[in-house]
C-alpha positions in Angstrom: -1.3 -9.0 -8.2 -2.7 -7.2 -11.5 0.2 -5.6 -13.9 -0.5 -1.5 -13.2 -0.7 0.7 -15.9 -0.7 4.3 -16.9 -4.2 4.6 -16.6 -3.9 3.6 -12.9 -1.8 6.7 -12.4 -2.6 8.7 -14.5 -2.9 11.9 -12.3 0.0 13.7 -10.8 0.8 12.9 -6.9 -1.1 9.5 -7.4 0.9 6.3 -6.7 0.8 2.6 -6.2 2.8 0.9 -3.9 3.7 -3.0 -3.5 4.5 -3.6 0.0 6.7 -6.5 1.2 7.6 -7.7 4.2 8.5 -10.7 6.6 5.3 -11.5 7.8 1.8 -10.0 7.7 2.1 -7.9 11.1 5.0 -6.2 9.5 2.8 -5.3 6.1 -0.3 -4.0 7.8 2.2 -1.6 10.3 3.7 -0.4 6.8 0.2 0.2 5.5 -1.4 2.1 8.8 2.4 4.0 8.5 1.5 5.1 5.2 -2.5 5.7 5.8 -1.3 8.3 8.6 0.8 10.3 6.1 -0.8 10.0 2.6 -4.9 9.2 1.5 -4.6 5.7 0.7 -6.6 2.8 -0.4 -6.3 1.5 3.4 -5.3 -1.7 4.6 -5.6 -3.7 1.5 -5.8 -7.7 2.4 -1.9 -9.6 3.0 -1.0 -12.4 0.9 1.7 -15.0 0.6 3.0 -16.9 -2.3 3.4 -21.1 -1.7 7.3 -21.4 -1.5 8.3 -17.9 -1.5 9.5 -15.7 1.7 8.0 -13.1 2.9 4.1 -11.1 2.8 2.9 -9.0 0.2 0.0 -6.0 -0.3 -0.8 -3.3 -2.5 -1.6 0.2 -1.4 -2.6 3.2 -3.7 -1.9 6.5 -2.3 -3.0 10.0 -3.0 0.5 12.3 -2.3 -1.1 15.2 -2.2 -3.9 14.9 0.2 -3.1 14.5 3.6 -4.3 11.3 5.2 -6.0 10.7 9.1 -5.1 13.1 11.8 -4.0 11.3 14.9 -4.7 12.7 18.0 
């Protein structure tokens, strides 16, 4: 994944999160969790790294604006 930088967050209430988890399903509940609650980038694509445990994804989320209503 790119390094992040101030410029990626430079306004208050934004925020980017790295996501890892066990496997991919686990990631992409995390990121529709997240999309619910916050605005976000979405589901960004999962990825694993040869020889290491685990998924990975990066969201970037808006705090201060509300994500999707569910009905």
């Amino acid at each position: 994944m790119k390094p992040i930088d101030e410029k990626h967050i430079a306004e208050p209430g934004l925020g980017v999160l790295d996501i890892t988890g066990g496997d991919e399903d686990t990631v992409r509940a995390v990121m529709a969790a997240l999309e619910e609650r916050w605005a976000t980038s979405g589901i960004s694509p999962v990825r694993r790294d040869p020889g290491e445990p685990g998924a990975r994804a990066r969201v970037y989320a808006d705090v201060l604006r509300p994500g999707r209503e569910t009905s």
